[in-house]
C-alpha positions in Angstrom: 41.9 49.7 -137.1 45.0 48.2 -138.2 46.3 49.0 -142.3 45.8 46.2 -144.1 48.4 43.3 -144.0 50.3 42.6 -147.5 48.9 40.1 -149.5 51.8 38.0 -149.2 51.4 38.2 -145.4 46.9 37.5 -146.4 48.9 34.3 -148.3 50.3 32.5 -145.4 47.5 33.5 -142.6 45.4 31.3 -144.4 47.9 28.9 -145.5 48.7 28.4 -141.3 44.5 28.6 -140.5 43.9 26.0 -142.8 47.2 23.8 -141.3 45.8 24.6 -138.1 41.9 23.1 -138.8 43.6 20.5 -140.4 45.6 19.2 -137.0 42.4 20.9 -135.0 40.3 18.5 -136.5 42.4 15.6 -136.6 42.8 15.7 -133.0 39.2 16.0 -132.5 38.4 13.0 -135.1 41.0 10.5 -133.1 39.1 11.7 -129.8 36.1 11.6 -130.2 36.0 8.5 -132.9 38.7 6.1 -132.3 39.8 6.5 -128.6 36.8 4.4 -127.3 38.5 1.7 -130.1 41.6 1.7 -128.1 40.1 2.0 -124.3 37.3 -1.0 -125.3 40.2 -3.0 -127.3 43.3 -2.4 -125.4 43.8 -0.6 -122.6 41.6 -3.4 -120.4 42.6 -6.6 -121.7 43.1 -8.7 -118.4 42.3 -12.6 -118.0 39.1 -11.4 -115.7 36.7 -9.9 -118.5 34.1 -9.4 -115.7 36.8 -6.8 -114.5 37.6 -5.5 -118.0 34.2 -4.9 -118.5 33.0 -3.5 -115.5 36.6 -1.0 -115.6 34.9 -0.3 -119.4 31.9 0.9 -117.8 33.2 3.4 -115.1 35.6 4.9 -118.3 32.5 5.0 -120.4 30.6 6.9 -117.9 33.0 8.9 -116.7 33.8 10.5 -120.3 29.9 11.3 -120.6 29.5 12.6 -117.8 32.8 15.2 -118.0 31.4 15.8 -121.0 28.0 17.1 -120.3 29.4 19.0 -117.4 32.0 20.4 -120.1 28.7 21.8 -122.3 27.5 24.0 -119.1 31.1 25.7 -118.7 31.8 26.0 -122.7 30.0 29.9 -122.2 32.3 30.6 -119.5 35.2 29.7 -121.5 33.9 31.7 -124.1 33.4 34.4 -121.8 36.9 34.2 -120.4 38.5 34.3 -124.0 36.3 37.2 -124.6 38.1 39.2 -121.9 41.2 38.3 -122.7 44.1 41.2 -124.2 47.0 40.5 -124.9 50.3 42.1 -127.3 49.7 38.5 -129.0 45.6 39.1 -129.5 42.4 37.9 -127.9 42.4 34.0 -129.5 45.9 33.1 -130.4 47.1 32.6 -126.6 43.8 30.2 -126.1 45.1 28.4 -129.5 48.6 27.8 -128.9 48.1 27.3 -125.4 44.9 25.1 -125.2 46.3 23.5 -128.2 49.4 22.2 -127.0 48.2 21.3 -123.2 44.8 19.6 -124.8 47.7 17.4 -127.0 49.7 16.7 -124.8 46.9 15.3 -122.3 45.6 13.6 -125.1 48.5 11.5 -125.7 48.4 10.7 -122.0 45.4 9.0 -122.3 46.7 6.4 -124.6 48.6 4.8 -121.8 47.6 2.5 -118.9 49.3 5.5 -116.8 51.7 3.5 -115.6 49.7 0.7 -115.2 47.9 1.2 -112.6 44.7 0.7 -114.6 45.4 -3.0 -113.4 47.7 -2.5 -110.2 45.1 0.4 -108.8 42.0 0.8 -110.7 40.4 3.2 -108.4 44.2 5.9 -108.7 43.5 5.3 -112.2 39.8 6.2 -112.9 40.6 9.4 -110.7 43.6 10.1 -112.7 41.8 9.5 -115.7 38.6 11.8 -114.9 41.3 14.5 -114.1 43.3 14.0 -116.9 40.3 13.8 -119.3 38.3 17.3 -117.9 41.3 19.4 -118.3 42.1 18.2 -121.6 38.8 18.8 -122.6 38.9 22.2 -120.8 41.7 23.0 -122.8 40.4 21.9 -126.0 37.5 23.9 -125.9 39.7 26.9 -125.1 41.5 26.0 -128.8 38.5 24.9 -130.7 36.6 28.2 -129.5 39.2 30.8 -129.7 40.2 28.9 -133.2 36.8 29.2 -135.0 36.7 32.6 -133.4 39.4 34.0 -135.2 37.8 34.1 -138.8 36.2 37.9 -138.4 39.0 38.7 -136.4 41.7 37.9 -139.4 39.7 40.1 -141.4 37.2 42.8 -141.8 36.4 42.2 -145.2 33.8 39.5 -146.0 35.1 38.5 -149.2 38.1 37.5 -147.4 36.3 35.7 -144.4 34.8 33.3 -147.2 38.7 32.8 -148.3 39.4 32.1 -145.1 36.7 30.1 -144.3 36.8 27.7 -147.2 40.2 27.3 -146.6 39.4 25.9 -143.5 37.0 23.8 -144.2 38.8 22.2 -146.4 41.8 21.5 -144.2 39.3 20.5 -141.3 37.9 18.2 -143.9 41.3 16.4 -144.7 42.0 16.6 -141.1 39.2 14.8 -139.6 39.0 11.9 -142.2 42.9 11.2 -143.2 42.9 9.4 -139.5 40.4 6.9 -140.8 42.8 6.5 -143.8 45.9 6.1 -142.0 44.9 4.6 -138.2 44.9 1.4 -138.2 48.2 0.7 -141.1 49.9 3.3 -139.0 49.1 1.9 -135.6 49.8 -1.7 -136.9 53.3 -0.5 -138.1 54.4 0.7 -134.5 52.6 -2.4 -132.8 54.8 -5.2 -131.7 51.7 -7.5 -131.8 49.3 -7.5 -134.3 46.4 -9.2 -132.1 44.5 -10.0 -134.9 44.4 -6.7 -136.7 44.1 -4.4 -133.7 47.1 -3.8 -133.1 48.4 -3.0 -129.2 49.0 -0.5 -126.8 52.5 0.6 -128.2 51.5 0.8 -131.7 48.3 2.8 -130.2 50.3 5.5 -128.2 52.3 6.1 -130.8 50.0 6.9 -133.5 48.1 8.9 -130.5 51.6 10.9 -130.3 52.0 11.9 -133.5 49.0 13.1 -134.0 48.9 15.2 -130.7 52.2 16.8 -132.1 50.9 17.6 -135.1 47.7 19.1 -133.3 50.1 21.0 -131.1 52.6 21.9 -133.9 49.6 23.1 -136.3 48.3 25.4 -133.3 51.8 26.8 -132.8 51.5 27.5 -136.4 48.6 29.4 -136.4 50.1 31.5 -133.2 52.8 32.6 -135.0 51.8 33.0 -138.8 48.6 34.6 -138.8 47.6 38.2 -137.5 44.4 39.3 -135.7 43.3 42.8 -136.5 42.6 45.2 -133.8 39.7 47.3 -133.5 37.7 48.8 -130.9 34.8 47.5 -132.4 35.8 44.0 -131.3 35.9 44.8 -127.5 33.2 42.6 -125.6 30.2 44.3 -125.2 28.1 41.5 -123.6 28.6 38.3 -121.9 27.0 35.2 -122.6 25.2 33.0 -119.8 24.4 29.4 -120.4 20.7 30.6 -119.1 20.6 33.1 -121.6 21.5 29.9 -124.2 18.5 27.9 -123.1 16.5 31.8 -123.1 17.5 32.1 -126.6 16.4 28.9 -128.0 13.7 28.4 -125.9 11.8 32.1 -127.4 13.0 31.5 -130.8 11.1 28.6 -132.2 13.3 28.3 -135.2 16.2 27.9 -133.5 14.7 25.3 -131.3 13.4 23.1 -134.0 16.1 23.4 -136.4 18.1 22.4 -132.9 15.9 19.6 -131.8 16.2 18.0 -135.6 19.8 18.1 -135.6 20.1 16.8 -131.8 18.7 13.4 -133.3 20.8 14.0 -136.8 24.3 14.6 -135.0 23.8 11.8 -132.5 22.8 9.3 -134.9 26.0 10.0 -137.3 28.2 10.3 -134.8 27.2 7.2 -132.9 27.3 4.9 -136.3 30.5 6.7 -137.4 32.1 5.4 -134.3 31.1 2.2 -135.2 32.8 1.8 -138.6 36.1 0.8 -137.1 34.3 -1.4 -134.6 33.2 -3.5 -138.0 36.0 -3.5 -140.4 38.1 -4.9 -137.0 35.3 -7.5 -135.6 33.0 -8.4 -138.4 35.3 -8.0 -141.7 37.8 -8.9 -139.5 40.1 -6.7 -141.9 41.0 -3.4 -140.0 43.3 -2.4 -142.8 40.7 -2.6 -145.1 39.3 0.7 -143.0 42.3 2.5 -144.7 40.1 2.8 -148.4 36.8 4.1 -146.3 38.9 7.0 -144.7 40.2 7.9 -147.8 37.2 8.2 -149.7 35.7 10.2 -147.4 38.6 12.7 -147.2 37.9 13.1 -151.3 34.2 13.2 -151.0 34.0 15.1 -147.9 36.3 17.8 -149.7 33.8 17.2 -152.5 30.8 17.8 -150.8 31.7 20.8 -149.4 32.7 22.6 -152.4 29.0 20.8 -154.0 26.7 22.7 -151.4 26.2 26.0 -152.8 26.0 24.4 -156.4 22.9 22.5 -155.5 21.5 24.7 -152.4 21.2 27.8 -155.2 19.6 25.4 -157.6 17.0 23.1 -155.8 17.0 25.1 -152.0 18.3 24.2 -148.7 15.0 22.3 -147.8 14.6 20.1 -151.0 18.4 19.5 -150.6 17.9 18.4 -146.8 15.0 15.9 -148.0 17.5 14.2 -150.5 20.5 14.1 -148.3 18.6 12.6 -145.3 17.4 10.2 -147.9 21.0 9.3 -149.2 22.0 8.7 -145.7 19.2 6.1 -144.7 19.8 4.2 -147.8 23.5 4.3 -147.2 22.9 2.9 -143.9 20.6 0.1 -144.7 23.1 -0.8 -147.5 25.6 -1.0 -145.0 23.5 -2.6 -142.3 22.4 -5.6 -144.6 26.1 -6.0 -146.3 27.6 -8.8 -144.3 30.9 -9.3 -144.4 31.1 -8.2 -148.3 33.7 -5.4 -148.8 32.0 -2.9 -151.8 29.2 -3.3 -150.3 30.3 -2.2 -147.0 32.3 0.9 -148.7 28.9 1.5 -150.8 26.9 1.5 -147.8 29.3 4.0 -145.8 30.0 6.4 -148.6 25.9 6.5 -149.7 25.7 7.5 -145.6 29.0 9.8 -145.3 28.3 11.5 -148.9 25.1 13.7 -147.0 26.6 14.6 -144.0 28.9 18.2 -144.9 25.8 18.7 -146.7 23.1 18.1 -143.7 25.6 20.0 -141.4 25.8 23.1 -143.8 22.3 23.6 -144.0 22.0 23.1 -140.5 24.8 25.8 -140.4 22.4 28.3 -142.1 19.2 27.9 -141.1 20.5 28.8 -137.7 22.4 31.4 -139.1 19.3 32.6 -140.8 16.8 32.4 -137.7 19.1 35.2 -136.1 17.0 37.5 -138.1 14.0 35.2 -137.3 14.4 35.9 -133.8 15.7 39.6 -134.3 11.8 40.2 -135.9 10.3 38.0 -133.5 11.8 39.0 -130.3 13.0 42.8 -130.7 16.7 42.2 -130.4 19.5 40.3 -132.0 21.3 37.3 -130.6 23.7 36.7 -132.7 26.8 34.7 -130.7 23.9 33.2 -128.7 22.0 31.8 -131.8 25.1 30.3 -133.4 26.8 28.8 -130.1 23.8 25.6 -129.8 24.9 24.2 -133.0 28.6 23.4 -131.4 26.9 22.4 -128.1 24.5 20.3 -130.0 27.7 18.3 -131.7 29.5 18.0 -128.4 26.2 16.5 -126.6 26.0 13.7 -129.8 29.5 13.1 -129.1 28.8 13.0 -125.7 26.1 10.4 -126.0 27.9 8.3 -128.9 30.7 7.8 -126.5 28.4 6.1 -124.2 26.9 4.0 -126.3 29.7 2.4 -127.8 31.2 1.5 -124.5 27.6 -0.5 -123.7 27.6 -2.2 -127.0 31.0 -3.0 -127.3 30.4 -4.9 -123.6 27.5 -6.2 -124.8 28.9 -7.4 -128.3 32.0 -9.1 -126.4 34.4 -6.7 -128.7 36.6 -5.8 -125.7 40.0 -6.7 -124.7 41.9 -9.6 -126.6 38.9 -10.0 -128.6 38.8 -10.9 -132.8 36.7 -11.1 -135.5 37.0 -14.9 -135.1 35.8 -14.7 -131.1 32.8 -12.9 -131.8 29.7 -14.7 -131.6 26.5 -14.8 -134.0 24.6 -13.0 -131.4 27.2 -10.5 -130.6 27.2 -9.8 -133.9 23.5 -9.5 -133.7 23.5 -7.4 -131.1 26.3 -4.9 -131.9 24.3 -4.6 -135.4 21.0 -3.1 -133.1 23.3 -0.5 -131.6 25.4 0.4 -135.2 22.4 0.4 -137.9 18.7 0.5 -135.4 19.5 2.7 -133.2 21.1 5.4 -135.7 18.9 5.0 -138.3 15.4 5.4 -136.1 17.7 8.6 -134.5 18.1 10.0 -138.0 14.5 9.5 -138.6 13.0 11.4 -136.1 15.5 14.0 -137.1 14.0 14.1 -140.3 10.2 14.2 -139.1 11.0 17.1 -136.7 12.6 19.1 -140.0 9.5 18.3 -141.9 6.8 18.8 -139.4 8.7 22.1 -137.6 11.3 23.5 -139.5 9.4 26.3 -141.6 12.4 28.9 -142.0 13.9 28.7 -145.6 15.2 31.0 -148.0 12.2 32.5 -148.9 10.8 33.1 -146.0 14.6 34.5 -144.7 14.1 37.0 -147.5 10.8 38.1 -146.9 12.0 38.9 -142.7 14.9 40.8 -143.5 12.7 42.7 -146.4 10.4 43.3 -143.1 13.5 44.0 -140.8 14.6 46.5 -143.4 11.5 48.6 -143.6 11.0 48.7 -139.7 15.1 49.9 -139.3 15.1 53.5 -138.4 11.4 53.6 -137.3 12.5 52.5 -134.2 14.3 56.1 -133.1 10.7 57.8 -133.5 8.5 55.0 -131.9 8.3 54.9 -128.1 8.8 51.1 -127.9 11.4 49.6 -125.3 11.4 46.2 -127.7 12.2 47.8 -130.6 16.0 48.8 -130.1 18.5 48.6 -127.1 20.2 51.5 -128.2 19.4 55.1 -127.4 17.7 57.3 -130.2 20.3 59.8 -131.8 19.7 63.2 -131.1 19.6 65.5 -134.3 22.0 68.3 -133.9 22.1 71.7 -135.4 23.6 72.7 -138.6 23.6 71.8 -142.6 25.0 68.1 -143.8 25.6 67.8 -147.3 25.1 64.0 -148.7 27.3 63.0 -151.5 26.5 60.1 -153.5 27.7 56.8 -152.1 27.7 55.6 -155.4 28.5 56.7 -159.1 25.9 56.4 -161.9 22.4 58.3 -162.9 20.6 60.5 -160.2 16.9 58.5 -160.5 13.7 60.1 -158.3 12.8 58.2 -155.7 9.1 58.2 -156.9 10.3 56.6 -159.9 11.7 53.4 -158.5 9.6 49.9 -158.6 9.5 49.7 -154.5 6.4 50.9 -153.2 7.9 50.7 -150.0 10.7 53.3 -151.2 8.3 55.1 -153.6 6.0 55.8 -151.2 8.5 57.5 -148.9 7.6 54.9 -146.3 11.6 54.3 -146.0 12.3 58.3 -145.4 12.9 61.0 -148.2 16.2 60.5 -150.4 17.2 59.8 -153.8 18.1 56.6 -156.1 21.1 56.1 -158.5 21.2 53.8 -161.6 24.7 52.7 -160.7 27.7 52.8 -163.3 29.8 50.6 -160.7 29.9 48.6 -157.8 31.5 50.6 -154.7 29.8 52.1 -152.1 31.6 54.9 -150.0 30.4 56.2 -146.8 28.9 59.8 -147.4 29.5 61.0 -144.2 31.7 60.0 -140.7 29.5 57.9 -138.6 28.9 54.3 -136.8 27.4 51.3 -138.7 23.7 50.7 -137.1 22.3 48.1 -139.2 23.6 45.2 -140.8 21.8 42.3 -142.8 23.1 38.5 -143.5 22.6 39.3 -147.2 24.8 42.2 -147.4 22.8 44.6 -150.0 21.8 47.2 -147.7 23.7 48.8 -144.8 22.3 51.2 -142.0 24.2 54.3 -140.9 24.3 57.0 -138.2 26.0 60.0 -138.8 28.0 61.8 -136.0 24.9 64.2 -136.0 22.5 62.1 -135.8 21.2 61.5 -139.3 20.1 58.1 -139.8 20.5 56.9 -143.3 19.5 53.5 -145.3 21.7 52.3 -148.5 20.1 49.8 -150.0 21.4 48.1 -153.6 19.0 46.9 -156.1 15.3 45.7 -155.7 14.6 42.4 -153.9 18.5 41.5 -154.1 17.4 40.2 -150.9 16.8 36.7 -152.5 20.2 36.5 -153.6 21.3 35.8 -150.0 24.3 37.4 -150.0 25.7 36.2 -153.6 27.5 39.2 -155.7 27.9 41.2 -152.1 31.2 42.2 -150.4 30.6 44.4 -147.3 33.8 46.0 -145.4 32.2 46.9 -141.9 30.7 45.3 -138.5 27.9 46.2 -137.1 28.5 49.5 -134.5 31.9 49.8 -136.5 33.2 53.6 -136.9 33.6 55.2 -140.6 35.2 58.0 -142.1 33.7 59.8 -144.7 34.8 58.5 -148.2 35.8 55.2 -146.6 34.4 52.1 -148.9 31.6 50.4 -147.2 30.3 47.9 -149.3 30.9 46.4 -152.9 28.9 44.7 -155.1 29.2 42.8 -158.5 26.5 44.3 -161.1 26.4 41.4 -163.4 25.2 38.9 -160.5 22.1 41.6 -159.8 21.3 41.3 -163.7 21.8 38.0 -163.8 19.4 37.1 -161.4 16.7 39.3 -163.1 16.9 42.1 -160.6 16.6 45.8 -160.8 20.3 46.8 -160.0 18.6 50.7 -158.6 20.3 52.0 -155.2 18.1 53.6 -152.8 19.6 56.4 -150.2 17.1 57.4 -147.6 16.9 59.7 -144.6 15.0 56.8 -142.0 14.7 59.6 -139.5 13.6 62.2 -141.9 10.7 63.6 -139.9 13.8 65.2 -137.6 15.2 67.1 -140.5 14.6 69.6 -143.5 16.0 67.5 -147.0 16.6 69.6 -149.8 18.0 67.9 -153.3 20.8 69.8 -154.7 20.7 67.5 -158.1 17.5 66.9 -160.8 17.2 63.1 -162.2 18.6 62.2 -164.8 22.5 63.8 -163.9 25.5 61.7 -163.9 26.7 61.5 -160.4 30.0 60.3 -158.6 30.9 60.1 -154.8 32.4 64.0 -155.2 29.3 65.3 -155.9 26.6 66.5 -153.1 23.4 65.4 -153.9 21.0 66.2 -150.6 20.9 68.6 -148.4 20.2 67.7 -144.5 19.3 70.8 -141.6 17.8 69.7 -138.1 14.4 71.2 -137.6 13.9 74.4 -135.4 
């Protein structure tokens, strides 16, 4: 593994990561948001609107359908970024250089292409199809091999949360500042103003600049940030799209958490593509749009930050019920406010406000249902179970794009029209596909969550609790399911087992876990800790991990299998207090700091602080205890003693 990097050098990796979300996601906000605005407004705007609309159409259905052929090849992409080694790393080359190509394509679509979208429609809509799949191509290589990168920048959790928050926050900023700045910008660089839409100049500019600043922010994170290498980050597997549908099929968690947020994502998406539509053609005051997209670059930034405040205090599902809520009454707000202003910003804050929040718990409940599906289904699919929730978001996009290209037909908002053109029933109409059609979406998203989503944090605890005890019993049980991996074989000789923690030897009969008490766990000892690192008490390979980071599972180099687990159900604390400095099938050292953890947060939450050290495979071996309870102990000191069986 590589030394670590100076902090100065930590500083600026997530300084560039969080530039590089921010032009990641600004990109992806001007595609998938506002480029139907300038293909239904501008780019067909002939004196035959039976031509403009029908050209409307094939566009329309030619991005959804590149799109949903785009979600089948997304694994193989994966696949191929997984494979790839270079001096430069596995994901930067896929950043920079499906960062800049995707940009530069992007930019390309905001032109006629020469005009022959009126001089040869056919050339065009070929040009365009081409144009648009390898710019999507090569935006899935950057958006993958970006979001990729957090455990690859570090191998310490604490600073993958860094990392990650910055991140988010820069995504954040990126993906809402467009609605802030769009349509003043792309007014400024318009010769005509059309009514407040602005025209194709003004368009491709502001579609320039922000493809350079995509590209330029990718570049950035190619150059100033550093992937660590490690053997334990060569691909092992690859991933199938079958082996997707397997996945979520089997694990029934997965799929209903996945079937609630199918209806959530498409629903938001489709009326957040709509918001422009209305400012432009019912306010008829497209700057106005300019105070929505900032306030949702403050909230969203506030919202993010607000999740683990209120998830610890009420819990993910009580919080999911509330935010829902918010967003349905946001949307009828905005659905019944006519053409007044606060009310229309009332309206789309009250429905923008829940949505970091709905996709965060989203985030973890699929996250969590990895160990659902580990218990359920006798392995663990890890990058399986967390690639639906991007495929999921691409297929809303997917569907939102459609959509808006019938209704804006169907509304008469195409080219040349104005807020003043549009008629009582087109406004009518485009209100069915903005407010009905989202809202009853977003409903049956909720009633799916209610009726099938069962996994919370409770239940989360109680299957790793369960995963924990069955760890290690798998090497003496003849059962295929149970493991992959081969059983260690115990080899000869005497191991002496240090403490991986200093404090007060305690006798493992003496602790308040039955399960540990009882020797169910294996034979060991327990320590009343006096601080918070845990070193590795022999060399060995990291067996077991859990998402709540109190308890690690070792194999020694000669086969001793050994639990180290910290407190007594500090599985409820989900992770909080807990900084672990390993992967899963990572190789140690002995003496090499494995995990740490932050007493207080243990006592605060009413917990019994106690770590347990067990043999798992102790039937194998003869375990002797060099110490008596009750001695102070630190990680020099030998407290077991560990000899194969004749």
């Amino acid at each position: 593994m590589d030394k670590p990097i100076g902090e100065q050098h930590v500083a600026r990796s997530r300084l560039f990561y969080s530039l590089g979300a921010f032009g990641h996601d600004a990109f992806f906000a001007l595609l998938s948001t506002y480029f139907m605005m300038y293909v239904t407004g501008h780019l067909f705007d002939s004196s035959d609107k039976a031509f403009d609309n029908r050209m409307i159409g094939y566009v329309t259905f030619i991005i959804f359908a590149l799109r949903i052929v785009e979600l089948i090849i997304d694994p193989m992409i994966g696949n191929a970024i997984d494979r790839t080694h270079t001096r430069w790393g596995k994901f930067k080359p896929w950043v920079v250089g499906g960062g800049v190509i995707s940009a530069v394509l992007l930019a390309a679509l905001f032109t006629p292409l020469g005009g022959l979208n009126v001089s040869n429609p056919m050339l065009y809509l070929v040009l365009f199809a081409i144009i648009y799949i390898i710019m999507d191509v090569f935006y899935s290589f950057n958006d993958i091999g970006f979001w990729s990168m957090v455990p690859a920048m570090s191998f310490d959790s604490h600073e993958r949360d860094k990392i990650a928050t910055f991140a988010r926050v820069g995504s954040t900023i990126g993906g809402q500042i467009i609605g802030f700045v769009i349509m003043p910008m792309v007014l400024f660089f318009s010769v005509n103003q059309n009514g407040g839409t602005g025209d194709n100049r003004g368009w491709f500019i502001f579609a320039a600049i922000v493809a350079g600043i995509s590209a330029i922010t990718s570049i950035g994170v190619g150059m100033f940030t550093h992937e660590q290498q490690s053997l334990l980050r060569e691909n092992k597997e690859q991933t199938k799209f079958k082996d997707i549908l397997k996945i979520l099929v089997k694990n029934d968690q997965l799929l209903a958490i996945a079937m609630s947020y199918l209806f959530f994502t498409t629903g938001q998406t489709l009326l957040n593509s709509f918001e422009l539509y209305y400012f432009t053609y019912i306010l008829g005051n497209a700057k106005a749009f300019s105070i929505l997209g900032g306030l949702n670059t403050i909230v969203g930034i506030i919202s993010v930050f607000a999740f683990p405040l209120f998830s610890g205090k009420i819990g993910r599902h009580k919080l999911f019920y509330g935010a829902a809520s918010i967003e349905v009454i946001g949307a009828l707000i905005f659905a019944f406010a006519g053409k007044s202003l606060p009310l229309v910003l009332l309206g789309a804050e009250l429905f923008f406000i829940p949505q970091p929040i709905i996709f965060l718990v989203v985030l973890m409940t699929i996250t969590d249902s990895v160990e659902y599906g580990q218990l359920k289904l006798g392995h663990r699919d890890e990058s399986l179970t967390l690639s639906v929730r991007p495929l999921l978001d691409k297929f809303g996009g997917a569907v939102a794009n459609g959509v808006v290209g019938m209704a804006t037909v169907a509304a008469g908002m195409t080219g040349g029209a104005t807020a003043a053109t549009i008629s009582a029933h087109g406004v009518n109409v485009f209100k069915v596909y903005m407010f009905l059609i989202p809202i009853a979406l977003i409903l049956v998203g909720i009633t799916i969550f209610a009726i099938k989503v069962k996994l919370d944090e409770k239940s989360h605890a109680k299957i790793v609790a369960e995963l924990e005890q069955t760890w290690g019993k798998q090497f003496n049980e003849d059962d295929n399911n149970a493991t992959s991996e081969a059983a260690p074989t115990p080899q000869a000789g005497v191991t002496n087992i240090p403490a991986p923690v200093a404090g007060t030897l305690v006798d493992l009969k003496s602790v308040s876990d039955d399960n540990f008490a009882s020797g169910n766990m294996g034979e060991g000892f327990a320590i009343k800790p006096s601080d918070g690192k845990v070193y590795a008490p022999f060399s060995g390979t990291v067996r077991a991990t859990f998402s709540t980071r109190h308890a690690i599972g070792l194999e020694a180099d000669n086969g001793i299998m050994l639990l180290i687990h910290v407190g007594i159900d500090t599985v409820k604390m989900h992770g909080t207090g807990f900084i672990s400095y390993f992967d899963k099938d990572q190789h140690f050292d002995k003496g090499q700091e494995l995990m740490e953890f932050w007493d207080p947060a243990i006592k605060k939450a009413g917990l019994d602080d106690t770590v347990m050290v067990t043999v798992t495979n102790s039937k194998e071996f003869d375990i002797k205890l060099l110490k008596d309870a009750g001695e102070k102990v630190t990680s020099d000191d030998n407290i077991m003693e560990v000899a194969k069986k004749d």
